[in-house]
C-alpha positions as CSV (number, residue, x, y, z in Angstrom):
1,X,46.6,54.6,-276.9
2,X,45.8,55.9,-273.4
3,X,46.3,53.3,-270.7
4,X,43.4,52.5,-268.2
5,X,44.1,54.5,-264.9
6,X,43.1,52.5,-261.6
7,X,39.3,53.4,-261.7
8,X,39.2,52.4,-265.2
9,X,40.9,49.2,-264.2
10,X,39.0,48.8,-261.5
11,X,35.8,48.5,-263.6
12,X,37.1,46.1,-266.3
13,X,38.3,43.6,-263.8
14,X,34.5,43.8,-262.2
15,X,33.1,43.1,-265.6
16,X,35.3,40.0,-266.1
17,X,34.5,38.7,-262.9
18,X,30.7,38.9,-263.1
19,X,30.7,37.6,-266.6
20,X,32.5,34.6,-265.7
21,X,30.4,34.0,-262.6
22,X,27.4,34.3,-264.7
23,X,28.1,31.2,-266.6
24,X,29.1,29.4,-263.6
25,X,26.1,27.4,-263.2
26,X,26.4,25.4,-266.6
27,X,29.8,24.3,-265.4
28,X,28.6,22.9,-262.3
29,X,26.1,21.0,-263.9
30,X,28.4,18.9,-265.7
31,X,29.2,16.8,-262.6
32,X,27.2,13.5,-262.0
33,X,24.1,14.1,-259.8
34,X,25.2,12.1,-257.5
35,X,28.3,14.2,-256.6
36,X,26.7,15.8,-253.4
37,X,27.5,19.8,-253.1
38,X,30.0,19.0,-250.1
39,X,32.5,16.9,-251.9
40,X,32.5,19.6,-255.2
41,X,32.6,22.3,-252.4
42,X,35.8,20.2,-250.7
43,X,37.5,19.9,-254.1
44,X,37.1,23.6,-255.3
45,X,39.6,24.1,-251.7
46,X,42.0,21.5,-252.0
47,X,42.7,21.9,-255.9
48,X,42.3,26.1,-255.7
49,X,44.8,25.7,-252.8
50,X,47.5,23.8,-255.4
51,X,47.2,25.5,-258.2
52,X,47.8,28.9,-256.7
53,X,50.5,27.5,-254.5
54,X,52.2,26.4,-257.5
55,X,51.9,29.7,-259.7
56,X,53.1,31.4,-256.2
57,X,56.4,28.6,-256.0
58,X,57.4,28.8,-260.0
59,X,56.9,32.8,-260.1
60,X,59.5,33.4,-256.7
61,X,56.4,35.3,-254.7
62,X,56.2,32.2,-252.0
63,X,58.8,34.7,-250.2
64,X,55.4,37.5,-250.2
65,X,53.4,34.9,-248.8
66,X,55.8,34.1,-245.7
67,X,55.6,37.8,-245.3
68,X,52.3,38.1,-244.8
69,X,52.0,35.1,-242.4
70,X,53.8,37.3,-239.7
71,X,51.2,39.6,-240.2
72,X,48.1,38.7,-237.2
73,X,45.9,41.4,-237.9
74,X,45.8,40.4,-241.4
75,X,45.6,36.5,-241.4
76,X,42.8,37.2,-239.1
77,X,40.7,39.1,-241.5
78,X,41.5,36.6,-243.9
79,X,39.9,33.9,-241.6
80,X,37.1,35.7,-241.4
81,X,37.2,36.4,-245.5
82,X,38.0,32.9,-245.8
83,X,34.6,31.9,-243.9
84,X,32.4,33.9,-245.9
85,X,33.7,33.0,-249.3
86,X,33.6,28.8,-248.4
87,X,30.2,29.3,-247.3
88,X,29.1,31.7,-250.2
89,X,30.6,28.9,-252.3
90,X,28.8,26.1,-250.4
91,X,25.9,27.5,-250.7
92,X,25.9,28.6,-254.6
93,X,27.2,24.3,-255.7
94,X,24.2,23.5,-253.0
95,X,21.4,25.0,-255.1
96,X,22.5,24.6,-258.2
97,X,23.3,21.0,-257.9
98,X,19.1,20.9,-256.8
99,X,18.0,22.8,-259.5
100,X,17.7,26.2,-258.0
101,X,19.4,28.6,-260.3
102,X,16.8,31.0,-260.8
103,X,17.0,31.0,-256.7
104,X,20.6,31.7,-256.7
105,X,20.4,34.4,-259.5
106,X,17.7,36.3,-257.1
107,X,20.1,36.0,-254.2
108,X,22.8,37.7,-255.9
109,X,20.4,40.3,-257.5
110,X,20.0,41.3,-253.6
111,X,23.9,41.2,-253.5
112,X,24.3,44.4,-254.7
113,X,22.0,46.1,-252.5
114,X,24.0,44.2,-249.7
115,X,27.4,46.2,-251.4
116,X,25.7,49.2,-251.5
117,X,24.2,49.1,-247.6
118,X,27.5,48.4,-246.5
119,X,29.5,50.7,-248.3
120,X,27.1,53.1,-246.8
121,X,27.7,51.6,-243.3
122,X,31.3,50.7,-243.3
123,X,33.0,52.9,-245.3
124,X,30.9,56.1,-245.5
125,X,30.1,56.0,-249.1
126,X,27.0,58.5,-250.2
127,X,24.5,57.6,-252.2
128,X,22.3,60.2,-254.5
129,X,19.3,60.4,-254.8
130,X,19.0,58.3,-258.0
131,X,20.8,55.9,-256.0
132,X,18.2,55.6,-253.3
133,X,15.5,55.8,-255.8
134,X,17.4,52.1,-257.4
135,X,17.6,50.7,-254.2
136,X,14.4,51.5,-253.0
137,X,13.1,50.0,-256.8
138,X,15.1,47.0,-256.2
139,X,14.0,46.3,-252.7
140,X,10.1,46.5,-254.0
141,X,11.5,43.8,-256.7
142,X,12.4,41.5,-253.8
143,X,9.1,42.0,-251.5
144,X,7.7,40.8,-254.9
145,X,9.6,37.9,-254.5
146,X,9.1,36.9,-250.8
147,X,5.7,37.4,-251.6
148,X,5.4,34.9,-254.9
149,X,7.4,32.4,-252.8
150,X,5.4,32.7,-249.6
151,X,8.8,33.4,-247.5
152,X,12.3,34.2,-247.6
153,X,14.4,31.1,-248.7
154,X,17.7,30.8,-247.3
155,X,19.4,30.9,-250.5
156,X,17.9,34.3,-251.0
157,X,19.5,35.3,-247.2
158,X,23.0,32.9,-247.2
159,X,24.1,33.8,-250.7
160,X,24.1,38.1,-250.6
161,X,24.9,38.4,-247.0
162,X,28.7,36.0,-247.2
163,X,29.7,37.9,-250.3
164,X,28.8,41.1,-249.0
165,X,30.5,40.8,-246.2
166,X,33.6,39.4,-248.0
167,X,33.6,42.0,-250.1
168,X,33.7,44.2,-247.2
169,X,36.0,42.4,-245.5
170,X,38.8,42.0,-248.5
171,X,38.6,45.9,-248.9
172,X,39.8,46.2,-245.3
173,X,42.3,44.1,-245.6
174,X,44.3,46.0,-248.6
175,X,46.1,42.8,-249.4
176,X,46.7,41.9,-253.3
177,X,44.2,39.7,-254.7
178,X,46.0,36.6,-255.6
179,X,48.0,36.4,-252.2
180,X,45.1,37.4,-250.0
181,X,43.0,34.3,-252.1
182,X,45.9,31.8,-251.4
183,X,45.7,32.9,-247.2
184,X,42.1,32.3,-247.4
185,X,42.2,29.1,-249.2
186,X,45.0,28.0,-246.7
187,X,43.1,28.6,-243.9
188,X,39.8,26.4,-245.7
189,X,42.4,23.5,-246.9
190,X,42.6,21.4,-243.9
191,X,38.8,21.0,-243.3
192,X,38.7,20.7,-247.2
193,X,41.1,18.0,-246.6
194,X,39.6,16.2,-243.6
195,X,36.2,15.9,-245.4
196,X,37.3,14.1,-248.4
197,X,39.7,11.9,-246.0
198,X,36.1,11.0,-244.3
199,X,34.6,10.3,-246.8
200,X,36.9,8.4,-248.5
201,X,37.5,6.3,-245.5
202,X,33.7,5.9,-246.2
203,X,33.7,4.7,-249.3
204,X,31.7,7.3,-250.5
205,X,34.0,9.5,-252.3
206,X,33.5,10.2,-256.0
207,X,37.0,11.1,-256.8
208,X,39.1,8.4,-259.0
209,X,39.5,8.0,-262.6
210,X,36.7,9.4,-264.2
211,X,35.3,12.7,-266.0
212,X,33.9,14.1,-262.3
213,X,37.6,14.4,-260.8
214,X,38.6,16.2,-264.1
215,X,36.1,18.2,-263.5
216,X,36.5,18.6,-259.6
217,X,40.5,19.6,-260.4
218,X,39.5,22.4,-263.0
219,X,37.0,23.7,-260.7
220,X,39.7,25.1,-259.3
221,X,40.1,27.7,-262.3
222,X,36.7,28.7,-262.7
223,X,37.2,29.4,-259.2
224,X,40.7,31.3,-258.9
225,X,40.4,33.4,-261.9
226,X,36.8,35.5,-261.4
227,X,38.0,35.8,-257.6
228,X,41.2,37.6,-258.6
229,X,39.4,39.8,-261.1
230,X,36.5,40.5,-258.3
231,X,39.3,41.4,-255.8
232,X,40.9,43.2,-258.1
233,X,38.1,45.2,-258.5
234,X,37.4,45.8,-255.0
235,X,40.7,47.5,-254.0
236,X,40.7,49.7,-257.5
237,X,36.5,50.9,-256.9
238,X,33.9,51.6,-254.5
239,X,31.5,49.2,-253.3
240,X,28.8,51.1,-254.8
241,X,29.8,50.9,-257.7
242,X,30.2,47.1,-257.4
243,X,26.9,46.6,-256.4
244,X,25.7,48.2,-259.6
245,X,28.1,45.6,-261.7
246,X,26.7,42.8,-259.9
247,X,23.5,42.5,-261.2
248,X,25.5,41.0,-264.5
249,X,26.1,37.7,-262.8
250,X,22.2,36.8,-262.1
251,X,20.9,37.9,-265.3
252,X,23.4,35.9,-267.3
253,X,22.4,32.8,-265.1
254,X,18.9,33.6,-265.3
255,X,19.0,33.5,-269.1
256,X,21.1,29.9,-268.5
257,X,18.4,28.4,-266.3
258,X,15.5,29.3,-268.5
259,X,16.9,28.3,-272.1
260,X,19.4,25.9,-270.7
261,X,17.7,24.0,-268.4
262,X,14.1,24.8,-268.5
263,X,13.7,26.1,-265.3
264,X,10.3,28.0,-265.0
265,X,10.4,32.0,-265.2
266,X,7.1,32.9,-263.8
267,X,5.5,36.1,-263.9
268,X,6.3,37.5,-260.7
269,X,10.0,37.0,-261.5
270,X,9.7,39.0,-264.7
271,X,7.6,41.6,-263.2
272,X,11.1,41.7,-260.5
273,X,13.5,41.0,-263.5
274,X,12.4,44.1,-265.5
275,X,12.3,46.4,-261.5
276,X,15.5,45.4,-261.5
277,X,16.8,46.6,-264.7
278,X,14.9,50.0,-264.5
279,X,16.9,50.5,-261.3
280,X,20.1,49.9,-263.4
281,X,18.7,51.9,-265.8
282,X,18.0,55.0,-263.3
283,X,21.8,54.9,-262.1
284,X,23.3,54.8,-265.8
285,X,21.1,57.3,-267.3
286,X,22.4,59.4,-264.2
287,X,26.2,58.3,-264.1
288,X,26.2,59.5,-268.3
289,X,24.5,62.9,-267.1
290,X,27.1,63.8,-264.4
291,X,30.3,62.4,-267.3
292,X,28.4,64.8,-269.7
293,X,28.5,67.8,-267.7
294,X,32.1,67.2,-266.0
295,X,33.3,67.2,-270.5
């Protein structure tokens, strides 16, 4: 069997990432609603920050780590990473927790185009003209949107924009996946910390015995593992072809809000929906052209 060279890699780790993020939502519905978005937001930092600490101790790779805290110019760019991946999060646990999924699965169908923009920008990708064509598609879907909603909600405008840039930012920083995750997770832990301190001190902290702190502690997972994958992917690929993947993650979670939990699908969103999928539809059609010629 031939093994998987580091495009090929590159691709199956995106594909595992947005799958998993695509049935996100449903698990952060299983908290209590009145576990606010802060404290689950807290929780995913402090118990993300443990569990990879303890893979890094029992694997002998806390050595790496110590490494790469002597390293400035890189612990900077994982501050900044660090930023736009909390706030991404914050943002995402925010919405859903109110009911917004079909909100947070249009933000991160404008993701993509963010990817694309900026590997354009940053890092001198080219796009063809079937690429243009998608983007210019897509961006048509989105005016639809604005329009239907009478504005631009800052879900739409928080959510693309942090993971863009931290997808930008983690290419720069050409630091493995899982050790770059645990610097930015350090770097998040002690405001993490200081919030559930305060709110415990408050009395208003929903962490004890009961199915909600099981829940906050395994957050952790559904967090680590698609981050690893996504980063992963985004030292192995261009962001390009990223932003083309990404569009796996809102559709999923727009098929969990509608037959899950009943949230409306209105016509303007499926007029968007479907622009959205010809665009994907334009690029693959002309991705299988240019494999069929290079055979």
């Amino acid at each position: 069997m031939q093994k998987l060279n580091e495009a090929q890699k590159g691709v199956a780790f995106a594909l595992s990432a947005f799958f998993m993020w695509g049935f996100l939502a449903v698990y952060f519905n299983l908290f209590s609603k009145d576990v606010d978005a802060y404290e689950i937001l807290a929780h995913r930092v402090i118990w993300s920050f443990f569990l990879m600490a303890g893979v890094l101790y029992f694997s002998g790779r806390m050595g790496e780590i110590f490494t790469l805290l002597k390293d400035i110019r890189s612990l900077k760019t994982l501050f900044l990473s660090g930023i736009f991946i909390t706030t991404n999060w914050g943002v995402y646990v925010y919405a859903v927790s109110n009911g917004k999924i079909l909100d947070t699965s249009l933000g991160y169908f404008i993701n993509p185009l963010i990817s694309m923009l900026l590997g354009v920008i940053i890092f001198k990708e080219r796009l063809n003209k079937s690429g243009i064509l998608a983007i210019c598609i897509v961006v048509l879907a989105i005016s639809i949107q604005i329009y239907a909603q009478g504005g631009l909600p800052l879900v739409f405008i928080i959510l693309p924009l942090s993971f863009g840039f931290y997808a930008a930012v983690r290419k720069m920083a050409k630091i493995s996946a899982f050790n770059g995750l645990f610097i930015e997770t350090f770097f998040m832990f002690p405001f993490a910390l200081a919030y559930v301190l305060y709110i415990a001190f408050l009395g208003k902290s929903h962490f004890g015995l009961n199915e909600d702190s099981l829940l906050m502690i395994a957050s952790s997972i559904v967090t680590i593992v698609p981050l690893i994958a996504f980063n992963a992917a985004a030292t192995r690929i261009n962001l390009t072809t990223i932003g083309y993947l990404q569009y796996i993650s809102p559709t999923i979670a727009i098929l969990c809000a509608v037959f899950i939990y009943g949230e409306n699908l209105d016509g303007y969103k499926v007029i968007s929906f479907c622009m959205i999928w010809l665009a994907l539809a334009i690029i693959s059609i002309d991705k299988f052209r240019k494999r069929s010629k290079n055979e």
